[in-house]
C-alpha positions as CSV (number, residue, x, y, z in Angstrom):
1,X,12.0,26.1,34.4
2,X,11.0,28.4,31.9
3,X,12.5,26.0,28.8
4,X,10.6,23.5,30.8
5,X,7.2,25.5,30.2
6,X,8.0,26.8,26.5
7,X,8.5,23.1,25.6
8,X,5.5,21.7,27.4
9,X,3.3,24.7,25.7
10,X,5.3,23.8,22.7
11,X,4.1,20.0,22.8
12,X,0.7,21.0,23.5
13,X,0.1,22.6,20.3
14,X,1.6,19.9,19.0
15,X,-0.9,17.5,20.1
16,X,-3.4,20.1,19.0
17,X,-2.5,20.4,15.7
18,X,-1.8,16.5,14.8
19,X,-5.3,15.7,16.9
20,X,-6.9,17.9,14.2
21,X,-5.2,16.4,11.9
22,X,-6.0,12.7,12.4
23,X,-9.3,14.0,13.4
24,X,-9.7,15.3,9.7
25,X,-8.5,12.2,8.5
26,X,-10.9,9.8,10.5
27,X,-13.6,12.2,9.3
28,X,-12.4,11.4,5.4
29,X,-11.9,7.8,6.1
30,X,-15.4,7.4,7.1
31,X,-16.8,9.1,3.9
32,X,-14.7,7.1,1.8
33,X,-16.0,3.8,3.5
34,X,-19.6,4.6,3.3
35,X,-18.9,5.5,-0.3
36,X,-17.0,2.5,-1.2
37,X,-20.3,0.5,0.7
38,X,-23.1,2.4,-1.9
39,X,-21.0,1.4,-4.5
40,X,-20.7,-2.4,-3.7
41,X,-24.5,-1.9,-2.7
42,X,-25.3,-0.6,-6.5
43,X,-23.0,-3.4,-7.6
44,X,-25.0,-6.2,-6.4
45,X,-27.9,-4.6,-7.2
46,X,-27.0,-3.8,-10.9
47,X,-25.6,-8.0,-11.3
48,X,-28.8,-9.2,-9.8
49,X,-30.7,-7.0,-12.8
């Protein structure tokens, strides 16, 4: 029982720590998009110059 709970406290942190992690990475994925769109948006705006 007790290997039972050190595993299932083990796999929680687990979860913890890779949520964070793909949390941080959504976060950076995001900034890169909305980057990427000002740039395309100054791109059209510099060809239509």
């Amino acid at each position: 029982m007790n290997e039972l709970k050190e595993e299932n406290e083990f796999l929680r942190n687990e979860n913890m720590r890779l949520t964070k992690s793909l949390n941080e990475l959504n976060d950076t994925l995001k900034k890169l998009i909305e980057e990427e769109k000002m740039i395309a948006s100054t791109n059209v705006e510099s060809t239509q110059i």
